[in-house]
C-alpha positions in Angstrom: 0.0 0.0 0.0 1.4 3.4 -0.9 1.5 5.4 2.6 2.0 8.6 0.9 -1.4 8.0 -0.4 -2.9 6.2 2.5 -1.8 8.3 5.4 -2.1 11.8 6.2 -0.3 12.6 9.2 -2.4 15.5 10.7 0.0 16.0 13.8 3.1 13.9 14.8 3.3 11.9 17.6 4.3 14.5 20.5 7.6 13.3 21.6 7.9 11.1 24.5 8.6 12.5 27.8 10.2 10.0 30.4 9.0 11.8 33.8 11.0 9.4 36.6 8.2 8.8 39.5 12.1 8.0 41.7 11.6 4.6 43.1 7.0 4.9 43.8 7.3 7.9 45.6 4.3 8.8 43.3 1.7 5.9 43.2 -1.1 7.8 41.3 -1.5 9.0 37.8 -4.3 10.0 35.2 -4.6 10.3 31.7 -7.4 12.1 30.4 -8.9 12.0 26.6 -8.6 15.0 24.6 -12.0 16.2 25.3 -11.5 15.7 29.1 -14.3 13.6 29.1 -12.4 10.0 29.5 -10.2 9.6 32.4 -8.0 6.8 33.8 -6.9 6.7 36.5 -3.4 4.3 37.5 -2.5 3.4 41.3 -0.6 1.0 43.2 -2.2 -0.6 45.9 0.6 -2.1 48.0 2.1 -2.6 45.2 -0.6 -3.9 43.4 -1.2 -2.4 39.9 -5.1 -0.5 39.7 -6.8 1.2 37.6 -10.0 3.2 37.2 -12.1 4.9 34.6 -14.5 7.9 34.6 -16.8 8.9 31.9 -17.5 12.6 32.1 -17.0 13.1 35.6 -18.4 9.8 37.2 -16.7 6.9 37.5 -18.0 3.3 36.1 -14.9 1.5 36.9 -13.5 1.4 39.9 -9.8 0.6 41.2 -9.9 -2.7 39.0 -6.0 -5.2 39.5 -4.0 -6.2 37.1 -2.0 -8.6 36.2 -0.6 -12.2 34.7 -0.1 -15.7 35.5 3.1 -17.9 34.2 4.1 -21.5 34.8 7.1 -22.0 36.4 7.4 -18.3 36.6 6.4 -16.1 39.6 3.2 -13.9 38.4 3.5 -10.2 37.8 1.0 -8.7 39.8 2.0 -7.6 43.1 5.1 -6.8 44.8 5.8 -3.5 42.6 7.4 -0.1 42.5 6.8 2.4 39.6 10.1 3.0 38.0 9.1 5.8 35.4 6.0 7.3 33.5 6.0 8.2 30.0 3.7 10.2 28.2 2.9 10.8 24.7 0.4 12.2 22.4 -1.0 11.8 18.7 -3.3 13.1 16.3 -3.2 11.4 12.9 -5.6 10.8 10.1 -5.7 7.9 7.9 -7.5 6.4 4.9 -8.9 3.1 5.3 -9.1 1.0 1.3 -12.7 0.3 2.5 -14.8 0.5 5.8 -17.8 2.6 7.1 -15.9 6.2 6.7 -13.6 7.6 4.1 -11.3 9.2 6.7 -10.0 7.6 10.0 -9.3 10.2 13.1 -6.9 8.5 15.5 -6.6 10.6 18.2 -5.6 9.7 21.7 -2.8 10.5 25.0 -1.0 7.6 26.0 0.9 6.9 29.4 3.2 3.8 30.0 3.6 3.1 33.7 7.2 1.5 34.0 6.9 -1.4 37.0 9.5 -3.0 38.6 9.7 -5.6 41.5 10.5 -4.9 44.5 12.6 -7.7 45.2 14.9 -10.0 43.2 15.4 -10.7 40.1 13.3 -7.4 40.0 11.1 -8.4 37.1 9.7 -5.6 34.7 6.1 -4.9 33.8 5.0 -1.9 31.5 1.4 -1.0 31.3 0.1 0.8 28.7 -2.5 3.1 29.0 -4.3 5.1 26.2 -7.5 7.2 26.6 -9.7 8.7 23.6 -12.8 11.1 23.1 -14.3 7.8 22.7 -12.9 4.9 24.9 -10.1 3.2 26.8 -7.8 0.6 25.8 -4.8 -0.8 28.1 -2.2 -3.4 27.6 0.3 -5.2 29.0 3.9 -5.1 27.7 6.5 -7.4 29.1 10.1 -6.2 28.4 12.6 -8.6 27.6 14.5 -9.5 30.1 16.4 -11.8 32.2 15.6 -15.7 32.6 12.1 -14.8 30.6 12.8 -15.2 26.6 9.7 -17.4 26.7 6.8 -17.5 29.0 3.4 -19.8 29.0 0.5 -17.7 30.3 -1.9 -19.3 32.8 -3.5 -16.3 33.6 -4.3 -12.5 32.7 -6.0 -11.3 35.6 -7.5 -8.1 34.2 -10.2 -6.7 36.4 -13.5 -5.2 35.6 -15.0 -3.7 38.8 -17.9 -1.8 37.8 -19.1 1.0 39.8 -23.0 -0.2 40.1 -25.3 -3.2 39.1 -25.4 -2.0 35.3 -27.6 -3.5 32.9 -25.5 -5.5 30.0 -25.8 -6.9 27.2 -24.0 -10.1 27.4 -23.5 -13.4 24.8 -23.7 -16.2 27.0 -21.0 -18.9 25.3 -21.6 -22.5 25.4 -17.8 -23.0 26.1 -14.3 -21.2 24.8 -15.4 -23.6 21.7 -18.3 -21.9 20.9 -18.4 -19.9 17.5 -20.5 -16.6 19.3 -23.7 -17.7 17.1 -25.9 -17.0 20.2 -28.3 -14.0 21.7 -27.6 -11.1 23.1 -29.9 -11.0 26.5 -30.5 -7.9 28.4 -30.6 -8.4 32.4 -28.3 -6.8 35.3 -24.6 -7.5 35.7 -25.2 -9.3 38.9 -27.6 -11.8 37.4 -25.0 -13.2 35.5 -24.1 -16.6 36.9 -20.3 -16.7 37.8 -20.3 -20.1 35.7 -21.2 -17.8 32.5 -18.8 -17.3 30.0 -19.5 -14.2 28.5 -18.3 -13.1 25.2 -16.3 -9.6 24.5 -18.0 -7.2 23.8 -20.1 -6.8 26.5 -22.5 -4.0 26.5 -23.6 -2.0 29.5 -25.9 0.7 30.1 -24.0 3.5 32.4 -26.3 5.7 34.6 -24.6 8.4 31.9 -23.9 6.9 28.9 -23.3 3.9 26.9 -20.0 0.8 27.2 -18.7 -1.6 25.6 -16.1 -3.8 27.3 -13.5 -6.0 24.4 -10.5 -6.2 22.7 -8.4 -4.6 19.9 -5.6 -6.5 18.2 -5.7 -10.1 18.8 -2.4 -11.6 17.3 -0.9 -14.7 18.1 -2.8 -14.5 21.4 -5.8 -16.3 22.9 -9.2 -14.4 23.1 -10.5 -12.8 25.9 -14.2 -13.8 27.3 -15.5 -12.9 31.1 -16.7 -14.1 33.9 -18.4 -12.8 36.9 -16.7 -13.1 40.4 -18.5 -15.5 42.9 -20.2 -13.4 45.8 -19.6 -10.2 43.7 -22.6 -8.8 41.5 -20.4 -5.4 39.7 -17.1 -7.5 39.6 -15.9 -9.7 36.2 -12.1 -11.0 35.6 -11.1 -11.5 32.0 -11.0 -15.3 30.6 -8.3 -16.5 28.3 -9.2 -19.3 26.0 -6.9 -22.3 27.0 -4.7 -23.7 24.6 -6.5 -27.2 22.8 -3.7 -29.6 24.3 -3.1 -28.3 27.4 -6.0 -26.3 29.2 -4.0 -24.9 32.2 -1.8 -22.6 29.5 -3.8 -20.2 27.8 -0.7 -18.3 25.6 3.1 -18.9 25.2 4.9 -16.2 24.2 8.4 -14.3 23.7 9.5 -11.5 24.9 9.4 -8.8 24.2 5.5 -9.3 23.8 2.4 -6.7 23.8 -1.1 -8.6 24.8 -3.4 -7.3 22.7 -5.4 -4.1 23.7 -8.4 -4.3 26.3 -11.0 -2.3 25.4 -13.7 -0.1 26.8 -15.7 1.5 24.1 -18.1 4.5 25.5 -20.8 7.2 24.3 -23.2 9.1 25.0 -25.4 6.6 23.5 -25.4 3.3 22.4 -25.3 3.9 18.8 -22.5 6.2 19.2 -20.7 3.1 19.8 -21.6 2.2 16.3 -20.2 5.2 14.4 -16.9 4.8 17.1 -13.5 3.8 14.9 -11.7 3.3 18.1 -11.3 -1.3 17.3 -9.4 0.1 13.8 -7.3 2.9 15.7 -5.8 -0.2 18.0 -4.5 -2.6 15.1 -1.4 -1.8 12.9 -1.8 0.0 9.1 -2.2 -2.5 6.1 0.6 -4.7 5.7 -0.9 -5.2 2.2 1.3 -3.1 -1.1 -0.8 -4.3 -3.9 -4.5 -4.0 -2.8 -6.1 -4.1 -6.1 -7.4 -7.3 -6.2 -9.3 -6.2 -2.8 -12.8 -6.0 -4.6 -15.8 -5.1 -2.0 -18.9 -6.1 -3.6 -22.2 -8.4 -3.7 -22.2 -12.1 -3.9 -25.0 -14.2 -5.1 -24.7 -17.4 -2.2 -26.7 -20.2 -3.4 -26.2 -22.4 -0.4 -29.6 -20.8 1.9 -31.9 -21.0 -0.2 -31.0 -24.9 -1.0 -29.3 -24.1 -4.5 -32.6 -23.7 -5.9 -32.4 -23.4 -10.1 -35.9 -23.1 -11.5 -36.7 -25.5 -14.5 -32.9 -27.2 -14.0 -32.0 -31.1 -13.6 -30.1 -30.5 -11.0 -31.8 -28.2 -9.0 -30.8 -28.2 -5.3 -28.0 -30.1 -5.8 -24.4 -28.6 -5.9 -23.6 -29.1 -9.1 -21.7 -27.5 -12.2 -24.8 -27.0 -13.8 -26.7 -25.4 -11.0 -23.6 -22.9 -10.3 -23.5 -22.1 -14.0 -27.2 -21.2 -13.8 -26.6 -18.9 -10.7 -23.5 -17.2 -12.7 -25.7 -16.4 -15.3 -28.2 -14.6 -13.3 -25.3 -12.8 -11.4 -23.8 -11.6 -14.8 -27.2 -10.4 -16.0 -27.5 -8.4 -13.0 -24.2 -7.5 -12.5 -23.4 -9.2 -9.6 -19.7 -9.1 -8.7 -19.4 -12.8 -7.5 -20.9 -16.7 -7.0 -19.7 -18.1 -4.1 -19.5 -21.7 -4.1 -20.3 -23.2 -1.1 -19.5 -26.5 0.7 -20.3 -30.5 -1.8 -17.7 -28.9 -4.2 -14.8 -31.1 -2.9 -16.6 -34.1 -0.8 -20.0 -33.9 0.0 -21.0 -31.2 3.0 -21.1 -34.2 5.4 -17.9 -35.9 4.9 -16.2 -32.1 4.8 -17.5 -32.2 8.6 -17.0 -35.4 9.2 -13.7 -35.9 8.1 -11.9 -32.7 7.5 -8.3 -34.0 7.7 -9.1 -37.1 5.2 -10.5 -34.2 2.7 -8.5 -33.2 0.0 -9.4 -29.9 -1.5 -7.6 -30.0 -4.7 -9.7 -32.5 -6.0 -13.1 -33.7 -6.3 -14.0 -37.0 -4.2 -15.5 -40.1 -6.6 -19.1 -38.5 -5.0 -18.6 -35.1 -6.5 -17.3 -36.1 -10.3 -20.8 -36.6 -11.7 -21.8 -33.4 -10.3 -18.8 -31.0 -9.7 -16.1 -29.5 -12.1 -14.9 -26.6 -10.2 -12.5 -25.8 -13.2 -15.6 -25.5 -15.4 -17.4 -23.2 -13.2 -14.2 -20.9 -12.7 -13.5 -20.5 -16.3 -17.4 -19.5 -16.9 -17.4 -17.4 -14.3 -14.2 -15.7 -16.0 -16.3 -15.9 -19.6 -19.5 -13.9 -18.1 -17.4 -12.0 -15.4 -18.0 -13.2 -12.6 -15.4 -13.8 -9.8 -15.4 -17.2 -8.2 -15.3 -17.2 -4.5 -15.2 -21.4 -3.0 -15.6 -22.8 0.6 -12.8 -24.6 2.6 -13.2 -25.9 5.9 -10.1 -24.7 8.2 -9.3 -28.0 9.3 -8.9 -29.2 5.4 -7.2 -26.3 4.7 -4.3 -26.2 7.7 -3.1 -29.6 6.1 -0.8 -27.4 3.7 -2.4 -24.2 3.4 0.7 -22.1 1.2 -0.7 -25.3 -1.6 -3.8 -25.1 -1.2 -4.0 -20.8 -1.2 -1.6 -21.3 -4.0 -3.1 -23.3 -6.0 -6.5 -21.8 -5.8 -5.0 -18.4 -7.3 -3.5 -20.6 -10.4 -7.1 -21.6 -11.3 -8.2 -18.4 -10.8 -10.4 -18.0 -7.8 -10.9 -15.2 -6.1 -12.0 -15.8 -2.4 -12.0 -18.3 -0.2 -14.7 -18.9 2.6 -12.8 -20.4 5.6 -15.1 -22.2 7.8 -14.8 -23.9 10.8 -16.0 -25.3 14.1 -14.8 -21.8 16.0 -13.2 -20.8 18.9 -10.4 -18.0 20.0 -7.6 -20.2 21.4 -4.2 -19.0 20.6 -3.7 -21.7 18.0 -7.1 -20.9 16.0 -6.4 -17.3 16.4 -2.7 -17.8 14.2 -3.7 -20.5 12.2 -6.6 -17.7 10.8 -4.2 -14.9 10.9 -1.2 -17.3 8.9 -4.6 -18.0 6.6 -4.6 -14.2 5.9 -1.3 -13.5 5.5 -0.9 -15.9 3.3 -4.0 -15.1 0.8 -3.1 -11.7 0.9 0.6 -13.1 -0.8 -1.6 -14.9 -3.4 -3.9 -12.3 -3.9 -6.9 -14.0 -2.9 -10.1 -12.2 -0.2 -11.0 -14.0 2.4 -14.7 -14.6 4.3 -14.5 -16.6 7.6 -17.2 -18.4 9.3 -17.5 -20.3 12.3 -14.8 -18.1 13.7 -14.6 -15.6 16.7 -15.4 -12.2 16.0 -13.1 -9.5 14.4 -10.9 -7.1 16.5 -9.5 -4.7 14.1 -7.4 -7.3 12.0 -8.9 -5.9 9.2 -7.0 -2.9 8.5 -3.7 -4.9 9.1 -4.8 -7.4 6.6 -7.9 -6.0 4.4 -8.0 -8.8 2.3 -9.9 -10.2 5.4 -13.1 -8.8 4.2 -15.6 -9.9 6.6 -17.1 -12.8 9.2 -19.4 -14.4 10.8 -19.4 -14.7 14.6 -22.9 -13.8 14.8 -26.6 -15.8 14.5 -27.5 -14.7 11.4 -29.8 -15.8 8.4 -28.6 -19.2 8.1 -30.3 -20.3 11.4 -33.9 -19.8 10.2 -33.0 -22.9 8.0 -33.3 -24.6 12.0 -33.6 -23.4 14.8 -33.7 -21.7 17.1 -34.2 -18.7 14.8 -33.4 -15.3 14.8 -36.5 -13.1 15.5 -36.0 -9.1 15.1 -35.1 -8.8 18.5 -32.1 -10.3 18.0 -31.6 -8.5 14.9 -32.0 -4.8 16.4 -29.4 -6.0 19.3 -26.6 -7.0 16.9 -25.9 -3.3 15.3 -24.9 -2.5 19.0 -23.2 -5.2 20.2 -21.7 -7.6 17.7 -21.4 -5.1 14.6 -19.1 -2.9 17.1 -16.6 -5.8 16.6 -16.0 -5.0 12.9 -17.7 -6.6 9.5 -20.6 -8.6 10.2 -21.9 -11.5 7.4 -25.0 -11.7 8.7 -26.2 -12.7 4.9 -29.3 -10.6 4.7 -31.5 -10.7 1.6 -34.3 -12.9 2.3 -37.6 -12.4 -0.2 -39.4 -15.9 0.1 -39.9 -16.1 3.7 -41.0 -19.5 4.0 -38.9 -21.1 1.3 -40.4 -23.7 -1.2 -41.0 -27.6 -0.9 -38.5 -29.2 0.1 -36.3 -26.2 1.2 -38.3 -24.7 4.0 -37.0 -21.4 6.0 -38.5 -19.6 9.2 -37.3 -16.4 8.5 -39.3 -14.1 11.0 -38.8 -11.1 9.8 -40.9 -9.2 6.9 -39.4 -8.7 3.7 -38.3 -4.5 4.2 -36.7 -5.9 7.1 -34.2 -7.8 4.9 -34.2 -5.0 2.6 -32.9 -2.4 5.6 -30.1 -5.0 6.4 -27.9 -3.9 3.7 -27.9 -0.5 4.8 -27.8 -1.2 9.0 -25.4 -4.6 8.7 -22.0 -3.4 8.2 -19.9 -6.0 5.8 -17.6 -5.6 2.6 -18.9 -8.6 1.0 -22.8 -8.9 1.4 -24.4 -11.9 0.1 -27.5 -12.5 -1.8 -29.2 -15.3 -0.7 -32.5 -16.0 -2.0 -32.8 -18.0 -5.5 -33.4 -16.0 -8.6 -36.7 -16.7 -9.3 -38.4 -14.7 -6.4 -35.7 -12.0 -7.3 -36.8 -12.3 -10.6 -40.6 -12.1 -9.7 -40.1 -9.0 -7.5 -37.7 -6.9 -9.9 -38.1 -3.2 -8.2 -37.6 -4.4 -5.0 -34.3 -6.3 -6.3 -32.7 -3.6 -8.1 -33.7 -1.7 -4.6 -31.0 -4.1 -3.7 -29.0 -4.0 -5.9 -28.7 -0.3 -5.5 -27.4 -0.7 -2.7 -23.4 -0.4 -2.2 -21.3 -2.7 0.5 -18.9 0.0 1.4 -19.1 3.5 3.0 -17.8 7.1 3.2 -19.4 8.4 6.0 -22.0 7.1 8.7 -24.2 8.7 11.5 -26.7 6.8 13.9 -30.1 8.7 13.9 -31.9 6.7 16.2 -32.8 3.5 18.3 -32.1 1.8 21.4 -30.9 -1.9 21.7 -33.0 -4.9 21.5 -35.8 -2.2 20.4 -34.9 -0.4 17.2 -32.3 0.9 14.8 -32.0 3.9 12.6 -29.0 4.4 10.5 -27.6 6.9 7.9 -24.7 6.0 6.0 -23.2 8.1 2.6 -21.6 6.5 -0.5 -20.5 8.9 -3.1 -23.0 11.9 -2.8 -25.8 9.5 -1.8 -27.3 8.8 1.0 -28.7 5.3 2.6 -31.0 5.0 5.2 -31.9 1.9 6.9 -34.8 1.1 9.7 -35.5 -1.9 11.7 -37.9 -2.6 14.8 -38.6 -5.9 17.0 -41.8 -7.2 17.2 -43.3 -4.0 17.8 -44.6 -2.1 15.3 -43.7 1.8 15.6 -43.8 4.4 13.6 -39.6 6.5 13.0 -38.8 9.9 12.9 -36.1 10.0 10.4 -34.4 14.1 10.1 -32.4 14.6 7.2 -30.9 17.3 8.3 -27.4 15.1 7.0 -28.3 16.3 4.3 -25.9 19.0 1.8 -27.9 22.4 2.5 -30.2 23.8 -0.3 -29.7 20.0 -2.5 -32.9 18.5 -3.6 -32.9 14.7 -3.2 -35.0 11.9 -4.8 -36.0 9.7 -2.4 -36.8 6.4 -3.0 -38.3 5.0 0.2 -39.4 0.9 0.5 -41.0 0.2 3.4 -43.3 -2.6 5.2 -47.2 -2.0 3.3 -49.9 -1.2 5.0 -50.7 -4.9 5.3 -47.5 -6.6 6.2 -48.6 -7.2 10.0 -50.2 -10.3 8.1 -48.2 -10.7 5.0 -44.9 -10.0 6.1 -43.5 -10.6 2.3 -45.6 -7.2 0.7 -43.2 -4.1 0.9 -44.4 -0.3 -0.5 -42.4 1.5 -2.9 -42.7 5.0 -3.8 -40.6 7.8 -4.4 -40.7 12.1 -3.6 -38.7 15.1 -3.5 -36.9 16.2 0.0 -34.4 18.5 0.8 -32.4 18.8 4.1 -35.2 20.5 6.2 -37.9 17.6 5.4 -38.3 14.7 7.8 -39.4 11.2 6.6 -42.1 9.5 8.9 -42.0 5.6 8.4 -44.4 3.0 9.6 -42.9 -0.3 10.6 -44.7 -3.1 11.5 -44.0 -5.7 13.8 -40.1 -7.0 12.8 -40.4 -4.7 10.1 -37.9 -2.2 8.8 -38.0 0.9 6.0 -34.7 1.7 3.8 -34.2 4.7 1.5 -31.9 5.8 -1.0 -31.2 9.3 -1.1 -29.7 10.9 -4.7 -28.9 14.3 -5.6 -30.9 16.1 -8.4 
């Protein structure tokens, strides 16, 4: 990437100042944002290291420990002296190749607390502490040093003592396993059983605002979950994933090593939490110099809707034919890509089955009468359509440089990485090696099944979106996801980063044989594309209800994946969600509600002053209480003084596209 181009450095970094505390005569010191409305707070408590957070003048967090566990080495967590404090500074602004905004503000002040032990061997311990206008994020550093070149981390005790009984958020996780497909439930902090796992980011509703507790920059590290202290409602400890051979060692490193960032997100409201770019600011630039074959776009996805190919042989089977059939409809609409889902290699059920006795080079003895992947590439290529394919992470970590390799020869495009998730260390690198290497071969990359996104992205931007959310696919079973759940994700999940959700629903029900429970109407799907934040958004219902409802599709189609500038206009979690967001010179506006219906106030007072705009507004009918599939379309004349009033009806939604005249 050309940094000339990609970077404009607003301000340089102030230069550091090393202010020597003289052996912790001084045991107390803040950092403030650059609004003054974030504060940390850093203390030794004999000779503990504390910290504490306020949010414009009242503090949520109070003095919270920290520190880290080793085998066979004595923790580093007690027993201190501060040695030195350094300060810095930085104001920078940078262009991300896609995202949500255009331009990037990184702005933050930065103190490193310098700790040393008190006694022998007098191990070191750095903290770093950074606060901006909108959030916290601290991490440890541990300096190399004597008799520790290599460490195995049994613990991180990072301490989240929250100043009252908060109401959260939380993702209750089956297990460190678990692929974060669940639901978001709202209840108090202190009803949270301390045998919960609960997944980063965990959202909390301050007495003055809005929080979101996570992390930025996982590499080569093992994810981060909570848990609440027994006999302590307002108290959680973070929660390392343990490594898969060895569950008492959650990390080994070297030193010198940084932990990846811990992360408190805040705002005024919740959905300023959504708008906030602080997850990006936290990882490194793109370590990406040819980005041009980074292509953000829509995919057709055959695999919901059961590969459905009206009037074909072969339809609902995976098959060269069938894919051929969904290329030509993607061409004809200009659809970017196909992606061709699992049965391409081995059926879908020995890929599961036996992922390490897979070989995805070549198709199994089942897949020969149905499946020539070479033949669906090189049409793709022929009507212009890239060629995304499916791999399941297990297959593909048998000799992935090959495999990645190989795939570019034959002219793919993507790869969809799947597996059966989790954030241990070695999951967490074998992705990020996955990555690296793609980005080498030129090749995007979708994962699924995997834990959610902490910035990586921008480091690696090939890595265009993920799962890590229940989205679409579970109303093929159940339980499904109702519109509660779908008004909760924007502020919890989606804070994470890209979110493939795979919106785009139009039968509801599905067909015989290929029955869905999608419970949602039909303008709820619609407003997805403009709410759900992802690079790559898939298509996912068959072309022949696309076909049947053309308006509505090219309402779609319309529709871009990637963003210059976003602003939340309304909603509160688990009830509703308004959002703006600005591609070019127009403007998209997406609405969603739970199960009840309500009637949104949307100002478009976003809009350039004295412009008239066309606006094309789809929206539930008048009757979709009852048939959830009907959706009104109409257009009118606004300008930035007018207000649109939408009625939504239960699990309904509105979008509107906004263009200059």
């Amino acid at each position: 990437m050309n940094k000339s181009k990609k970077y404009r450095v607003l301000c340089l970094i102030c230069v550091s100042l090393l202010l020597i505390d003289g052996c912790s005569k001084r045991h107390q010191t803040t950092v403030q944002s650059p609004d003054k409305n974030v504060q940390l707070t850093f203390s030794l408590n004999k000779g503990i290291p504390n910290y504490k957070v306020s949010y414009q003048g009242k503090v949520f967090i109070l003095p919270s420990p920290l520190g880290m566990k080793f085998k066979n080495h004595p923790a580093l967590h007690s027993n201190f002296a501060v040695i030195g404090t350094r300060r810095s500074s930085a104001d920078r602004t940078w262009e991300p190749l896609y995202g949500t905004t255009d331009t990037v503000r990184n702005q933050y002040r930065q103190m490193t607390v310098q700790l040393r032990g008190k006694k022998k061997p007098h191990r070191r311990l750095n903290l770093i502490f950074r606060a901006y206008n909108d959030g916290i994020a601290f991490r440890y550093q541990i300096p190399k040093q004597k008799n520790m070149d290599s460490l195995s981390v049994t613990d991180e005790q990072t301490t989240f003592h929250f100043a009252d009984n908060y109401i959260g958020f939380p993702l209750k996780r089956t297990g460190f396993g678990g692929n974060y497909e669940g639901r978001y439930i709202k209840q108090n902090l202190g009803n949270i059983s301390p045998d919960t796992l609960v997944a980063a980011p965990l959202l909390l509703h301050l007495n003055n605002g809005w929080a979101a507790v996570t992390e930025a920059d996982l590499t080569g590290y093992s994810g981060m979950s909570l848990t609440r202290i027994a006999g302590d409602s307002t108290t959680f400890v973070s929660d390392l994933a343990p490594l898969p051979n060895d569950s008492t060692i959650k990390a080994k490193v070297k030193t010198p090593f940084n932990t990846p960032w811990r992360t408190i997100m805040l705002g005024k409201r919740a959905g300023s939490l959504i708008t906030s770019n602080l997850i990006m600011n936290l990882n490194k630039p793109s370590q990406i110099k040819d980005t041009s074959f980074i292509k953000p776009g829509q995919v057709i996805w055959p695999w919901w809707n059961g590969r459905i190919a009206d009037h074909l042989k072969y339809s609902g089977q995976p098959s060269t034919s069938v894919m051929k059939y969904y290329i030509d409809f993607a061409a004809k609409h200009h659809i970017q890509a196909l992606l061709v889902d699992a049965g391409w290699y081995s059926t879908e059920r020995a890929a599961w089955a036996s992922p390490k006795k897979q070989n995805p080079l070549t198709m199994a003895k089942s897949r020969k009468d149905h499946y020539n992947i070479h033949k669906v590439i090189d049409y793709g290529k022929k009507k212009g359509v890239a060629v995304y394919v499916w791999v399941l992470a297990k297959t593909l970590k048998k000799n992935p440089k090959k495999v990645i390799s190989t795939y570019a020869k034959w002219g793919i495009k993507g790869i969809k990485v799947d597996s059966y998730g989790g954030d241990n260390q070695v999951h967490v690198s074998d992705i990020q090696h996955f990555a690296r290497l793609a980005a080498k071969y030129h090749l995007m990359m979708d994962f699924h099944g995997a834990y959610l996104p902490t910035g990586w992205g921008r480091t690696y931007p090939n890595l265009m979106t993920r799962e890590g959310v229940m989205g679409l696919e579970h109303s093929k079973g159940s339980p499904h996801p109702k519109a509660i759940h779908n008004v909760t994700i924007p502020y919890t999940r989606m804070l994470m980063g890209a979110m493939d959700y795979t919106p785009g629903a139009f039968d509801l029900d599905g067909t015989k044989n290929h029955p869905k429970h999608v419970q949602t109407t039909r303008a709820q799907q619609i407003a997805m594309y403009v709410v759900y934040y992802s690079p790559l958004q898939m298509l996912v219902d068959y072309p022949g209800v696309y076909k049947k409802n053309p308006k509505q599709f090219q309402f779609v189609r319309d529709i871009p994946t990637t963003w210059d500038e976003s602003k939340f206009i309304d909603g509160k979690p688990a009830e509703y969600i308004v959002m703006a967001r600005r591609h070019g010179k127009n403007w998209y506006i997406g609405a969603m509600t739970n199960k009840s219906s309500r009637k949104v106030k949307i100002p478009l007072n976003f809009l350039k002053k004295g412009q008239k705009y066309k606006a094309r507004i789809l929206k539930d009918a008048p009757d979709a209480g009852k048939n959830p599939q009907d959706v009104s379309l109409n257009s009118r004349i606004v300008t930035s003084t007018d207000t649109i009033m939408a009625q939504l009806a239960g699990s309904g939604g509105a979008a509107v596209i906004l263009s200059p005249q």
